[in-house]
C-alpha positions in Angstrom: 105.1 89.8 101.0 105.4 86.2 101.8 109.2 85.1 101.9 108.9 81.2 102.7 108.6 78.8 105.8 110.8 78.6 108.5 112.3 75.1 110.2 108.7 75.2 112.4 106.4 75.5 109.8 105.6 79.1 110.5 105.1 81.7 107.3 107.5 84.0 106.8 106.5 87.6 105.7 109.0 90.8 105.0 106.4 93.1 106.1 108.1 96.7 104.8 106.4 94.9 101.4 102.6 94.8 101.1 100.5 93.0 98.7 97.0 94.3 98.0 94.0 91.7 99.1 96.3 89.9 101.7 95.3 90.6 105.2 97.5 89.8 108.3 96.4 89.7 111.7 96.7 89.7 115.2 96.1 85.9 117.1 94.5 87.1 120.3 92.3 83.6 120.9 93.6 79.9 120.3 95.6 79.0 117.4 93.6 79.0 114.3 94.3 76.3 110.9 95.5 78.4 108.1 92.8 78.8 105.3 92.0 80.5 102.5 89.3 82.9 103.0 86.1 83.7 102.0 83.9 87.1 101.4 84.5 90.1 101.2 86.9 93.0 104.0 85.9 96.2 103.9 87.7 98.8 105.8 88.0 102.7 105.7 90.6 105.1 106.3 90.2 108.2 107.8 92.8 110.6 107.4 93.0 113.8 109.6 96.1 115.1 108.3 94.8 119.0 108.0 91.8 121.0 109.3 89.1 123.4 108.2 91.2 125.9 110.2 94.0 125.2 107.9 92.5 125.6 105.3 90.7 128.8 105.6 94.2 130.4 107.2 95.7 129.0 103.5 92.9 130.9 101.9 93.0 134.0 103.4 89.2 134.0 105.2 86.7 132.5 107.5 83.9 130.5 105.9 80.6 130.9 107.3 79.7 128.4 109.6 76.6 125.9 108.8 76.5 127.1 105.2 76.9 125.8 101.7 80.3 127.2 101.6 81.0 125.4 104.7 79.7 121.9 103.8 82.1 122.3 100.7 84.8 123.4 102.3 84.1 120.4 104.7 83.9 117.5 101.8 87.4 119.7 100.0 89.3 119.0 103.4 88.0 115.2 104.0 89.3 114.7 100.0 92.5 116.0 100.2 93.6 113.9 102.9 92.2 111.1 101.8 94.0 111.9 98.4 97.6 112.9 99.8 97.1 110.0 102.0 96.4 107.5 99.1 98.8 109.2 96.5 101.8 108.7 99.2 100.4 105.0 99.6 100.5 104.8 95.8 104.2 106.2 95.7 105.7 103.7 98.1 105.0 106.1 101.5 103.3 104.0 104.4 102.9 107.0 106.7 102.6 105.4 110.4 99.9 107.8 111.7 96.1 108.8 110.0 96.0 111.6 112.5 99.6 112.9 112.5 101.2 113.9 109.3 104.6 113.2 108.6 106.1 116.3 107.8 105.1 120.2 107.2 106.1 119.6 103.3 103.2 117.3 103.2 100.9 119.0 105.5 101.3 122.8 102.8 100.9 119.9 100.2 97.5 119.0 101.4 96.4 122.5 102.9 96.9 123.5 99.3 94.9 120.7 97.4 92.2 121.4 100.0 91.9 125.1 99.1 92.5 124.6 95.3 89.2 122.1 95.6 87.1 124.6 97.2 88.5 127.3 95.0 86.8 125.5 92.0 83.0 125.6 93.0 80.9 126.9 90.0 84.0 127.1 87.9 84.8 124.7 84.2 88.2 124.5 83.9 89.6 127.4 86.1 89.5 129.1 89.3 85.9 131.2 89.1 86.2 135.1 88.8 83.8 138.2 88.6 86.5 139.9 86.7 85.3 140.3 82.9 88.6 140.4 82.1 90.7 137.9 83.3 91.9 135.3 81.6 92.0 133.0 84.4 94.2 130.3 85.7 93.8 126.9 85.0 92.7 125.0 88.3 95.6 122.1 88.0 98.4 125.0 87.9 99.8 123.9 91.0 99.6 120.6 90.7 103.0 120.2 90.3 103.9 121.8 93.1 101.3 119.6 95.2 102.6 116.4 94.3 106.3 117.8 94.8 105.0 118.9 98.8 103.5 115.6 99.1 106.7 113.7 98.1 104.9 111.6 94.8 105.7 110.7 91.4 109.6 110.3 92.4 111.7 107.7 94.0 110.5 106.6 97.6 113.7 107.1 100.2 113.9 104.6 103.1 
């Protein structure tokens, strides 16, 4: 967030603030005028936070490697860190590290949205079952608990 000017002329930012759509960056040639900018930045974050492996422990088996299954299982994993990552952002978390996560609350948090993802291929509204039956579960059941693990939807703590 921009705070001012100091005695030199320099801007002044509180960076524990960020403002969507402005970019700061690093000087590594000669000092450049200050300008507004124009086109368009593009960047992509890739968060790592939990694996396949995690995953498939969470769920309770081994999916078969280079198969549908696994492809899905693949895409699940990708969104849910990409998600926990983003909801965290979204809730006032700026977690330091893509590839490290910051705590074990919000790695079970993930592993869980992961598997709950996968667990809803071919299904409607709740987890699929062969069991004539069943009444089934809905799917967002444990959403709660999700977004509880991942620390959103309540205050931030500094």
């Amino acid at each position: 967030m921009f705070t001012g000017i100091d005695t030199a002329g320099d801007l002044q930012f509180n960076t524990s603030v960020l403002i969507p759509n402005q970019v700061l960056f690093a000087l590594t040639a000669n000092d450049l005028d200050r300008t507004a900018a124009a086109g368009t930045i593009t960047y992509t974050l890739t968060c790592t936070w939990v694996s396949k492996a995690d995953v498939e422990d969470w769920l309770g088996f081994t999916v078969t490697p280079a198969s549908s299954d696994d492809d899905l299982l693949t895409i699940a994993v990708a969104a849910a860190n990409a998600y926990a990552y983003r909801k965290r952002q979204e809730a006032g978390y700026f977690d330091a590290s893509l590839g490290t996560v910051p705590s074990q609350d919000v790695r079970l948090g993930t592993i869980m949205y992961a598997g709950a993802l996968y667990r809803e291929r071919g299904s409607i509204d709740q987890y699929a079952s062969f069991d004539p039956l069943a009444t089934g579960t809905p799917t967002g059941g444990s959403m709660g608990q999700i977004m509880r693990l991942l620390g959103v939807n309540r205050a931030a703590v500094y």
